[in-house]
C-alpha positions in Angstrom: -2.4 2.6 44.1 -0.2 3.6 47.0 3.5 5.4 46.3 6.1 4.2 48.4 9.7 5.5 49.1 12.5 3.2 48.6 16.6 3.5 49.4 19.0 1.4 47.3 21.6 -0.1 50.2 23.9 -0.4 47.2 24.0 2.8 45.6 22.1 5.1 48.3 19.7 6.1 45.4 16.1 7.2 46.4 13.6 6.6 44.3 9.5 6.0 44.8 7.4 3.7 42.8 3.5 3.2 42.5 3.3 -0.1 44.1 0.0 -2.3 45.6 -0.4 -2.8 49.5 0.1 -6.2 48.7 3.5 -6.3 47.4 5.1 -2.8 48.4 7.4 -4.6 51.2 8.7 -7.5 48.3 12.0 -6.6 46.4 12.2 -4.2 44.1 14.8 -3.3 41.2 17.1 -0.1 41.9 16.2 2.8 39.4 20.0 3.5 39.3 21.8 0.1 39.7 19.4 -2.0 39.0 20.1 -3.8 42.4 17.4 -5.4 44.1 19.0 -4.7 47.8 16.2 -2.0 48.6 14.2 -1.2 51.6 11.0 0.8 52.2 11.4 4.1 53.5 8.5 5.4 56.0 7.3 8.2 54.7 6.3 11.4 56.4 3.4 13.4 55.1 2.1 16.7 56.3 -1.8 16.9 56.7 -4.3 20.0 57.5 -8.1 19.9 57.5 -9.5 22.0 54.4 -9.4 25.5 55.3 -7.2 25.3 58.6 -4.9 28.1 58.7 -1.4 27.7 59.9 -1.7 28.9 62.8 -4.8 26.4 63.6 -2.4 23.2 63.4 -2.0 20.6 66.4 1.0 21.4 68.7 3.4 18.9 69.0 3.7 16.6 72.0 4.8 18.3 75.1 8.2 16.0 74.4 8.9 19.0 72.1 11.3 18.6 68.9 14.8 16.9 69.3 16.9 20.4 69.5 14.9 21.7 72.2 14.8 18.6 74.7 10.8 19.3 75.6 11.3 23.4 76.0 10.2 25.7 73.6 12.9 26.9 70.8 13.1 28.4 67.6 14.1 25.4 65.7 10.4 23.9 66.4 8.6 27.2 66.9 6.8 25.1 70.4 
């Protein structure tokens, strides 16, 4: 079963729970508040093929990272 990221709009609490595909975008209760004004959160995973080092990962687009504008900077390391 898949673990989604939600935000509470009431309370701003972040919480995850272990939902099915099937109903992770229905309403779910607030960990905090109890609320059930929640949204999903798109989550952001990092991912490396077995035994890749560092060094071996895929460059970003040639859009670079926000703070850089496409050039390369330290804040991306691109």
């Amino acid at each position: 079963m898949p673990l989604y990221e939600y935000t509470c709009r009431d309370c701003g609490r972040r919480f995850d729970a272990l939902r099915s595909m099937q109903t992770a975008d229905d309403p779910i209760a607030c960990i905090a508040c109890h609320g059930t004004n929640t949204t999903r959160n798109l989550s952001v995973f990092f991912s490396r093929s077995a035994g890749a080092r560092e060094s071996e990962q895929v460059a970003p687009s040639s859009s670079g990272c926000a703070g850089c504008s496409g050039g390369s900077c330290s804040a991306c390391r691109y």
